[in-house]
C-alpha atoms as an extended CHARMM CRD file, in Angstrom:
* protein
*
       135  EXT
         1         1  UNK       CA            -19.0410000000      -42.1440000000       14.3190000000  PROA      1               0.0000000000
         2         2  UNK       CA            -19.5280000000      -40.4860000000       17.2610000000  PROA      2               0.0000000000
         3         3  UNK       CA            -18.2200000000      -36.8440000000       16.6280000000  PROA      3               0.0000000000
         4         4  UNK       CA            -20.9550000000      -36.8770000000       13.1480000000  PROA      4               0.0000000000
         5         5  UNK       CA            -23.9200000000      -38.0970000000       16.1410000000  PROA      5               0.0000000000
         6         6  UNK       CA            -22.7790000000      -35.5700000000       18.2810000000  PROA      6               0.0000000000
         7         7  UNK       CA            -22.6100000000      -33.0160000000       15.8890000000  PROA      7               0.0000000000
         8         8  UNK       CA            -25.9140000000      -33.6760000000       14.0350000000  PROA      8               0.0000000000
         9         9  UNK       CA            -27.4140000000      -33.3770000000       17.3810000000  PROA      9               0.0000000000
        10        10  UNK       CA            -25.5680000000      -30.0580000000       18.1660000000  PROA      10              0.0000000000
        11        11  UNK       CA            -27.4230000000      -28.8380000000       14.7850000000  PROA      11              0.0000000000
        12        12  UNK       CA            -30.7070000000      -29.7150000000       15.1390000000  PROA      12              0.0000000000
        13        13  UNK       CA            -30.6820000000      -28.0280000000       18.9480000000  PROA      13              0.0000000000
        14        14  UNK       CA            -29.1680000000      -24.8220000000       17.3570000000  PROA      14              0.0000000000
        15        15  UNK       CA            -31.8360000000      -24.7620000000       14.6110000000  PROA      15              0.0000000000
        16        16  UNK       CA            -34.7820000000      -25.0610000000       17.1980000000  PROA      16              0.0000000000
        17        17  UNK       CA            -33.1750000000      -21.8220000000       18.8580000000  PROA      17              0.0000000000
        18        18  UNK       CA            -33.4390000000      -20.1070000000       15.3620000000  PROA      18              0.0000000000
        19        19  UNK       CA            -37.2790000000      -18.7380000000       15.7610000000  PROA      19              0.0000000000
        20        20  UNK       CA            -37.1080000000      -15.8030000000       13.8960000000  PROA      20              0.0000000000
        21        21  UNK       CA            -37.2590000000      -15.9190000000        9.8060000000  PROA      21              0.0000000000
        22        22  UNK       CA            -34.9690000000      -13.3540000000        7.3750000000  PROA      22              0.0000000000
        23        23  UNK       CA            -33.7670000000      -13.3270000000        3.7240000000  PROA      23              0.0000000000
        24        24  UNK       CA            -31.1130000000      -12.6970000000        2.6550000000  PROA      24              0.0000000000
        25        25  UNK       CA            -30.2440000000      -11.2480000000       -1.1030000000  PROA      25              0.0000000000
        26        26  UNK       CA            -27.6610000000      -10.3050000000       -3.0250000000  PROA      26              0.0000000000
        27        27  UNK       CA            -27.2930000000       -6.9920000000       -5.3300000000  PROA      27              0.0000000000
        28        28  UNK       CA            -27.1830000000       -8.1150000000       -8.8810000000  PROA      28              0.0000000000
        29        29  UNK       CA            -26.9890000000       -5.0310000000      -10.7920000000  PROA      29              0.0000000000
        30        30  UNK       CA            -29.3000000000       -2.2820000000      -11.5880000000  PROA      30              0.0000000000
        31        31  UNK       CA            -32.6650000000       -1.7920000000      -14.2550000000  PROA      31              0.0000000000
        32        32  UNK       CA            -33.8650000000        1.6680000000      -15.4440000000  PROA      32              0.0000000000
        33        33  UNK       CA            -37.2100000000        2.8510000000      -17.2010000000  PROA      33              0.0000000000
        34        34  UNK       CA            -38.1450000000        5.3870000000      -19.5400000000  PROA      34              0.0000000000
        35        35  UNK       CA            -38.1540000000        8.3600000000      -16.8470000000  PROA      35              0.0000000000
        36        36  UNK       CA            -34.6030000000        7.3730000000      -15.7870000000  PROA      36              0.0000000000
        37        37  UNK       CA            -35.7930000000        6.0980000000      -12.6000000000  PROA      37              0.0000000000
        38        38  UNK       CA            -32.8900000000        3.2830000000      -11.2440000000  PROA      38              0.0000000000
        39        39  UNK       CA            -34.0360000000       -0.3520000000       -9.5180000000  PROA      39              0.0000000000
        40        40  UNK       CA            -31.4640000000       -2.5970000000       -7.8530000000  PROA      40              0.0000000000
        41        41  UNK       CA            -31.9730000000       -5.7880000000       -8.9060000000  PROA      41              0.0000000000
        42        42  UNK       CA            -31.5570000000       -8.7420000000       -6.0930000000  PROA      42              0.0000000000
        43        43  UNK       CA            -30.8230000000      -12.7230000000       -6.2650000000  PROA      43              0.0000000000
        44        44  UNK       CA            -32.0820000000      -14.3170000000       -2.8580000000  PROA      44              0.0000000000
        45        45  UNK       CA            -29.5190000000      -16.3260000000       -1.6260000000  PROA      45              0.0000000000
        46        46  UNK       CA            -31.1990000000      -17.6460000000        1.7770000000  PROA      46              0.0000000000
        47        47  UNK       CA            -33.7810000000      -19.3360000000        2.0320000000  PROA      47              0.0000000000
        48        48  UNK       CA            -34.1420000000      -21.8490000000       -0.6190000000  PROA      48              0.0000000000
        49        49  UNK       CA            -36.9720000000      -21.8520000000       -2.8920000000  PROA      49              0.0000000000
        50        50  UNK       CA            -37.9120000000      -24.4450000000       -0.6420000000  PROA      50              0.0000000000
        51        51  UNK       CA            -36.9190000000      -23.5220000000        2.8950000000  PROA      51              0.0000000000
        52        52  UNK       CA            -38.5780000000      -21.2600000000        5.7710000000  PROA      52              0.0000000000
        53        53  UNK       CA            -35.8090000000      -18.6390000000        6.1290000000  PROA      53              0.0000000000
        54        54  UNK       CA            -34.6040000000      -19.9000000000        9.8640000000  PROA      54              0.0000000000
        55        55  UNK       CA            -32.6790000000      -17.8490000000       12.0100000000  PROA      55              0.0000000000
        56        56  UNK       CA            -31.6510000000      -16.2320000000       14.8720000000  PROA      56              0.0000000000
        57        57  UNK       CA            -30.2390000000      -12.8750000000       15.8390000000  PROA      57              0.0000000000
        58        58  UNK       CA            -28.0600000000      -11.7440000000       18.9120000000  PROA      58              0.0000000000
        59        59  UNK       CA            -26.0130000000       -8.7700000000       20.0140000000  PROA      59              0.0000000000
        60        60  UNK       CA            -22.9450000000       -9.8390000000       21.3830000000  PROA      60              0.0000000000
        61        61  UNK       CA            -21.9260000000       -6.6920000000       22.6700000000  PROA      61              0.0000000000
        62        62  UNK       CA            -24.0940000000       -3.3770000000       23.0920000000  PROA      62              0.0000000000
        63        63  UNK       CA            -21.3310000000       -1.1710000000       22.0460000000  PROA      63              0.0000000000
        64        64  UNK       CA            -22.0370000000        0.9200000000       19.0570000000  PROA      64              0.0000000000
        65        65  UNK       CA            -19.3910000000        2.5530000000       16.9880000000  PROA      65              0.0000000000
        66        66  UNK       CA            -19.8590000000        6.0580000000       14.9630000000  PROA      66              0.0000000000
        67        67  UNK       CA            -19.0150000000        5.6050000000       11.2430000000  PROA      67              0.0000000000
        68        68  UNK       CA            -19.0200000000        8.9220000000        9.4360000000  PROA      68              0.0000000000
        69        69  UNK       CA            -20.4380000000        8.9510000000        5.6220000000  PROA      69              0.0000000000
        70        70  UNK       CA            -19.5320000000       13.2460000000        4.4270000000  PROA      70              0.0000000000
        71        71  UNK       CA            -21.6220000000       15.3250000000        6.5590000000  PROA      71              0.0000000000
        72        72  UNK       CA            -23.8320000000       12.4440000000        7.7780000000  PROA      72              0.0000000000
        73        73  UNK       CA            -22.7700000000       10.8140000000       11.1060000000  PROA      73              0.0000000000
        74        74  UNK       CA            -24.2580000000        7.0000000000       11.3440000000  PROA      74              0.0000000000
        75        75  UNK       CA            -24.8660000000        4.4770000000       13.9890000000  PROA      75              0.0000000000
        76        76  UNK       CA            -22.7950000000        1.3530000000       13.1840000000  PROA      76              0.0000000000
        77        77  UNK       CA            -24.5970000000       -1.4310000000       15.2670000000  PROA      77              0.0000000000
        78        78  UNK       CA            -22.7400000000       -5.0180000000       15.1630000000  PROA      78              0.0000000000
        79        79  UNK       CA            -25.0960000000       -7.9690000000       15.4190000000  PROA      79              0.0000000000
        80        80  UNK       CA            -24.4200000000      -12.0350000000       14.9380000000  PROA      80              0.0000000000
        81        81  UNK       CA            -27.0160000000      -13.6480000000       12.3450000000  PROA      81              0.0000000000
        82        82  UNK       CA            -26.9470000000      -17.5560000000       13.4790000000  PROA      82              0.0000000000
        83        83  UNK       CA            -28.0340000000      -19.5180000000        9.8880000000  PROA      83              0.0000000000
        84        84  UNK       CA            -28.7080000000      -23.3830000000        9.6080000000  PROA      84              0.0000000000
        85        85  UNK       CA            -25.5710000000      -25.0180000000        8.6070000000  PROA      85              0.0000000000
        86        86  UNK       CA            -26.9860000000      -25.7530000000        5.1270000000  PROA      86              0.0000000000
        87        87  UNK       CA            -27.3510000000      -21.9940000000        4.4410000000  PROA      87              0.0000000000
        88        88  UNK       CA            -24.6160000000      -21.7640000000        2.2470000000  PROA      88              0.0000000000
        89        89  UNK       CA            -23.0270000000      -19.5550000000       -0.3650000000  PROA      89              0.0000000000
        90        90  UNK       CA            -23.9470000000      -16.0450000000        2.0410000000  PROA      90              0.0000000000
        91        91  UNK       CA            -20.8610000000      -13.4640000000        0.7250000000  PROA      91              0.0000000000
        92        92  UNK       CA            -19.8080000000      -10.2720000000        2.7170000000  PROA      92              0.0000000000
        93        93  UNK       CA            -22.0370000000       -7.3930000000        1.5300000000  PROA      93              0.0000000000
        94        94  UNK       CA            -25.0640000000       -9.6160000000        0.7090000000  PROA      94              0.0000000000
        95        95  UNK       CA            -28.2430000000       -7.9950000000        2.5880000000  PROA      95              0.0000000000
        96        96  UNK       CA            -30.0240000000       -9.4240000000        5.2920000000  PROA      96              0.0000000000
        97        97  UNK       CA            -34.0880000000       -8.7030000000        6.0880000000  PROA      97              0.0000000000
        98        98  UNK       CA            -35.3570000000       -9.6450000000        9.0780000000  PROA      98              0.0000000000
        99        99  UNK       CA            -39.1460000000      -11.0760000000        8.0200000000  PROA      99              0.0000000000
       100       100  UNK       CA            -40.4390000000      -12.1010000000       11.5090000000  PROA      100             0.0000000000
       101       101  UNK       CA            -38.8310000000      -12.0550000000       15.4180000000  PROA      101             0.0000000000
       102       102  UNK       CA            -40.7890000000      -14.2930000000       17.9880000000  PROA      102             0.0000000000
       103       103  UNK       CA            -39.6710000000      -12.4860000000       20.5730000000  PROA      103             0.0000000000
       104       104  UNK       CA            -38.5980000000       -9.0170000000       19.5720000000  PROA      104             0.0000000000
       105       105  UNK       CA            -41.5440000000       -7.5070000000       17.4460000000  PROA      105             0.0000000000
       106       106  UNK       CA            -38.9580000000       -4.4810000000       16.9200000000  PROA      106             0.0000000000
       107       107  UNK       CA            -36.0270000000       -6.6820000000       15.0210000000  PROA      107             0.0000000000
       108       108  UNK       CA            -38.9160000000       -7.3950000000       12.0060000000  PROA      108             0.0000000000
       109       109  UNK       CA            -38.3090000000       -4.9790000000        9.2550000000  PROA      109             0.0000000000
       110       110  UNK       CA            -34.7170000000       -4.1650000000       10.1670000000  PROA      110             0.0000000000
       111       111  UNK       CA            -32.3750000000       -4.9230000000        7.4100000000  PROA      111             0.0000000000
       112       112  UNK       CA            -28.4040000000       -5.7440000000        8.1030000000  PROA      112             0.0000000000
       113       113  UNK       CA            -25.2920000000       -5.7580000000        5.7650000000  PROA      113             0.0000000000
       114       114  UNK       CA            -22.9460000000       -9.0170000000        5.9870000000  PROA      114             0.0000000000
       115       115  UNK       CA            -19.5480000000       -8.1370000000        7.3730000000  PROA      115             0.0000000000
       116       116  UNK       CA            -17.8720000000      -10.9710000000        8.9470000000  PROA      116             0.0000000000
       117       117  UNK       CA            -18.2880000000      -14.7390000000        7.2420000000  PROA      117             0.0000000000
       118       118  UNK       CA            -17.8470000000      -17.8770000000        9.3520000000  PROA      118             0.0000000000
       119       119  UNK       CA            -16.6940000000      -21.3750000000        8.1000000000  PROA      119             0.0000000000
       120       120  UNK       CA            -15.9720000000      -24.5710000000       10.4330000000  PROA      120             0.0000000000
       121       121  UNK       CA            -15.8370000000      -28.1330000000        9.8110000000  PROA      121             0.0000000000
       122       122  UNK       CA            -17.7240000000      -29.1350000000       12.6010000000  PROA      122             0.0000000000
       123       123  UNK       CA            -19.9250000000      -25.8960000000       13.5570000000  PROA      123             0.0000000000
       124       124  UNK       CA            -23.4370000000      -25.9590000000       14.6250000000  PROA      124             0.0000000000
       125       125  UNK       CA            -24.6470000000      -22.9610000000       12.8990000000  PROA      125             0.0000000000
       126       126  UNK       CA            -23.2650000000      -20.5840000000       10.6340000000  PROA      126             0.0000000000
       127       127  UNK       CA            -22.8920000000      -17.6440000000       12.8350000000  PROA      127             0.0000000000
       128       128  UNK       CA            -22.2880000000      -14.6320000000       10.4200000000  PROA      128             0.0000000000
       129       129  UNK       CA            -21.3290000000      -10.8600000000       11.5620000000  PROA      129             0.0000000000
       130       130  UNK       CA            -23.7690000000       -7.9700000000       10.2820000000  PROA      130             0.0000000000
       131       131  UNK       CA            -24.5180000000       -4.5070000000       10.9090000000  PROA      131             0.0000000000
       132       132  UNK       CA            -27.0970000000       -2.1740000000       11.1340000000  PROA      132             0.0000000000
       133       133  UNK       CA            -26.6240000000        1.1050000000        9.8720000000  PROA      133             0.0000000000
       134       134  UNK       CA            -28.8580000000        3.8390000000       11.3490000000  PROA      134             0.0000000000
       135       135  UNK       CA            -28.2120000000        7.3060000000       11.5220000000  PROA      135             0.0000000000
């Protein structure tokens, strides 16, 4: 079939852009100890036990948009997180970390919050909308 050799193809090119390694985790709910102190709790969704945590992050556009939060005025930056097609089951809201950046020693240590989801039958990459919020 020559759309499944093309496509295959397409994928492996995409994943040998995706130099930079993240994790991304869901919120599960919330533990407490005996002072009253409150922990999230967090299922990783990306990688697999298994994988490396592949991926690769752009900024489409440079154009921030304020968001205010009360009396606090925050930076809403968009950003597109590029995933291996086999990353699957990422829901809006889940948390992204960015582990390690190749070329961008700044993007490691930034953390992102999914917004936008992306689902094709013959896509490449998942190619998932986030934002940073800084304020």
């Amino acid at each position: 079939m020559v759309v499944g050799s093309a496509l295959a193809r397409g994928r492996r090119a995409a994943e040998r852009l995706m130099v930079d390694r993240c994790v991304v985790r869901r919120r599960t709910g919330d533990t407490s100890d005996d002072d009253g102190n409150i922990t999230p709790t967090w299922q990783t969704v990306y990688p697999p036990p298994d994988g490396s945590g592949r991926c690769r992050l752009r900024q489409p556009t440079a154009m921030p948009r304020p968001d205010e939060a009360g009396e606090a005025v925050a930076l809403m930056l968009r950003r597109e997180l590029q995933l291996p097609i086999s990353a699957v089951g990422v829901q809006a809201d889940d948390v992204v970390t960015m582990t390690a950046s190749r070329h961008d020693p700044d993007a490691a240590g930034r953390t992102f919050v999914v917004v936008g989801l992306h689902h094709a039958s013959q896509a490449t990459m998942r190619r998932l909308q986030v934002e940073e919020r800084t304020s």
